[in-house]
N, C-alpha and C positions, 0 to 999 in steps of 0.2 A: 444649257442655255435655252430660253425661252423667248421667241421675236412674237410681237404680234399687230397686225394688219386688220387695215381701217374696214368698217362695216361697207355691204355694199348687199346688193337684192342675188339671190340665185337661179328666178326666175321672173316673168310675164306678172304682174301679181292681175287676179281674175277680183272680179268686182264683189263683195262680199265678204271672201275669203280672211280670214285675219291672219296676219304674218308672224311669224316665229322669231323672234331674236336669239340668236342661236353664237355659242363660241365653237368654233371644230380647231379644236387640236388633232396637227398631221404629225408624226414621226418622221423626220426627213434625214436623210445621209446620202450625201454625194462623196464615193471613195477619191473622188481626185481632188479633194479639198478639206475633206470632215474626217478626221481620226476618229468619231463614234456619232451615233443616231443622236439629234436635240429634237426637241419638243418648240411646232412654230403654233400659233394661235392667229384664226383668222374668225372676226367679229361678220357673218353672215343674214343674211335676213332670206328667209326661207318658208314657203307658205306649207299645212301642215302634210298635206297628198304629195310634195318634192321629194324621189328619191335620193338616197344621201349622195348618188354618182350625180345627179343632181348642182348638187350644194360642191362636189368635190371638182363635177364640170367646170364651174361657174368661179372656182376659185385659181384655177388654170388659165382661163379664158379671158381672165378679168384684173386679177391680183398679183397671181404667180407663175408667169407662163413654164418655170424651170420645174415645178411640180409633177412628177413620174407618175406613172401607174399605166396600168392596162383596162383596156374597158373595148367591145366590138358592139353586140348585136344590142343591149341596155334593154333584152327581155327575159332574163335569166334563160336562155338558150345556151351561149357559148360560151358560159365559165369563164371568161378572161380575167371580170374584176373582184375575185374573191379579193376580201379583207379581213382584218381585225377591226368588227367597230365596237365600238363600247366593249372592248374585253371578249369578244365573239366572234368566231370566224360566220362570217355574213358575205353575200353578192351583195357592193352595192347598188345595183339595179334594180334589186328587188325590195330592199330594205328602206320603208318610208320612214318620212323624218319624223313622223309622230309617235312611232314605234320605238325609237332611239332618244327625243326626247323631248322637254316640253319647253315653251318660251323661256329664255335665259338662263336656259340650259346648257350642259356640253356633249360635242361629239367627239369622240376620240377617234381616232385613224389610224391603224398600223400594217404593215405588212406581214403576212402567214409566215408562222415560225416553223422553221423545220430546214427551210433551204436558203441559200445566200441571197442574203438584200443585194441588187445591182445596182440600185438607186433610187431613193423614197420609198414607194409601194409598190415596187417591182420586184422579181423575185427571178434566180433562177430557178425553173424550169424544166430544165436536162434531168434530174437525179429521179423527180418525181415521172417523167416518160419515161424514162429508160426501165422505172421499175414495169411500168404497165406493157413497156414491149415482151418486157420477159416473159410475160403468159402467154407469149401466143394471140392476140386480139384479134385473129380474125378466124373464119370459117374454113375447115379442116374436113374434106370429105374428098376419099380416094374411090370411090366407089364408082363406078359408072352411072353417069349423069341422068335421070331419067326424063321419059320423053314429055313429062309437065315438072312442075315446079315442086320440090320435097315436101311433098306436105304435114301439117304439124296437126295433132288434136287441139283443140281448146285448153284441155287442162295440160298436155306438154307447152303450149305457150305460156299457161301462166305460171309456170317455174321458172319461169327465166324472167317475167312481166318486169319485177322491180328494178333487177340489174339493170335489165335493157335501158334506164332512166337516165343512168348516171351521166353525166356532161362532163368528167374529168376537171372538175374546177378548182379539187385539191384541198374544199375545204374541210373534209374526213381526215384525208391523212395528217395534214398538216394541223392536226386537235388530238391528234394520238401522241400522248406523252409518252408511249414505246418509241414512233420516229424521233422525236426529237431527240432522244439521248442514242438511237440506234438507227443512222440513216441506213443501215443495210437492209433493213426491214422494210417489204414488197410495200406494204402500207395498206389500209383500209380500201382507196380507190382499187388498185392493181387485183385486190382478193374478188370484189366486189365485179370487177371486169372480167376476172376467171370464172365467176359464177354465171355469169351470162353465158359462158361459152360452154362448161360439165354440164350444165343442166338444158343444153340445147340437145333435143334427142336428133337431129338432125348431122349434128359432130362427131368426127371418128377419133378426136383426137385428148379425150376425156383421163384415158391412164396418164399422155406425159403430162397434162397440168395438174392434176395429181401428186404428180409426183416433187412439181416445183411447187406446188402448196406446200406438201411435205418436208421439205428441205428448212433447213434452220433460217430461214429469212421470210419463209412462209408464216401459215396461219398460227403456229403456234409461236411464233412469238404476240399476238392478240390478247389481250389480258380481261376484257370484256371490260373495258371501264364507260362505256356509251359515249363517251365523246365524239366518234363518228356518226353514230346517229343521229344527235343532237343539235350535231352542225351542219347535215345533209339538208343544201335548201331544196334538195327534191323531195324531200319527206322520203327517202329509201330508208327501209328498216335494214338498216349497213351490218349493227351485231347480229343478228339473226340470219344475215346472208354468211357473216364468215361463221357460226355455229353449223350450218348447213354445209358448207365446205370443208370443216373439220369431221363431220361425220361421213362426209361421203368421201375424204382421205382414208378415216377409220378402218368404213369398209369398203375402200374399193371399189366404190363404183357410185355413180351418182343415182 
């Protein structure tokens, strides 16, 4: 089933700018009403610098106030509104309409596949945490505390630099064709999260995660297919951090 809703402006239009006539198809399912996800079409006019949270605000705000999703800080900081747009796990916060498409065009809208839709483009949440707690995420040092601050070289900080990036926004994992047919698999974020902490020289706690890499839920279920990468809007080179955490399971030590 396909509904679709009257044209309306997404934003402020600035003097000059030329407007976009834009169709955004959302994938909606509400489980207390909808036996499966339909396809709604909302007729938007959108200038070409409007983020698509943007266009997706604007159609909450104005059109559909029952329309789902997560969305906080809208500076690609706190990961809340990963999506699927046009076919691609994307924030859309970050993601401009001109990039996605051109007047009388369309935007598609879906929710990240891997975990249960709660409603619209909302997703649970829980399976993808629960993997990242399993490493351990935070800082592991039994040592006697010294009398300034651990200090790090330059080149031990930039072993850890990319990790350090990641915002947990899920849109790695949730592009790996391993998760989706294999939720027990840690997931690209979770390895990516481990790697922050092996490669911290400051950390005592480098063998157990190690060891939970190693485990059949770990890295090696990783097939290198770059779809983490690819979808990482931080630009983290994600294959390369979990190739890096396979060699230093390999041997032992980071």
């Amino acid at each position: 089933m396909t509904q679709t809703h009257a044209q309306a402006s997404s934003a402020p239009v600035s003097a000059g700018v030329p407007m976009l006539q834009l169709k955004v198809k959302v994938l909606r399912f509400d489980p207390e009403k909808d036996k499966k996800a339909y396809w709604t079409t909302y007729d938007v006019e959108a200038q070409p610098g409007d983020r698509v949270l943007d266009v997706i605000n604007h159609i909450k705000w104005y059109l559909e106030p029952s329309l789902t999703f997560r969305r906080s800080c809208m500076h690609g900081i706190c990961g809340s509104d990963a999506m699927l747009i046009n076919g691609r796990n994307r924030l859309a916060c970050k993601t401009l309409v001109r990039d996605v498409a051109k007047s009388g065009g369309t935007i598609t809208v879906e929710p990240i596949r891997g975990l249960k839709v709660e409603k619209d483009l909302l997703v649970d949440m829980e399976p993808f945490f629960d993997s990242y707690k399993a490493i351990m995420p935070y800082f592991i040092n039994e040592s006697p505390a010294p009398a300034a601050e651990r200090i790090q070289s330059e080149e031990e900080a930039e072993r850890m630099a990319h990790s350090s990036n990641c915002i947990l926004c899920a849109c790695c994992t949730t592009s790996c064709p391993i998760f989706w047919v294999n939720g027990s698999y840690l997931g690209p974020a979770a390895i990516v999260q481990a790697h922050r902490f092996i490669f911290d020289s400051r950390d005592e706690a480098t063998q157990q995660r190690l060891g939970i890499m190693n485990q059949n839920t770990g890295v090696w279920r990783c097939r290198t297919a770059y779809n983490c990468t690819e979808a990482c809007p931080r630009d983290i080179p994600i294959t390369q951090l979990i190739e890096e955490v396979k060699r230093a399971v390999m041997y032992g030590q980071a």
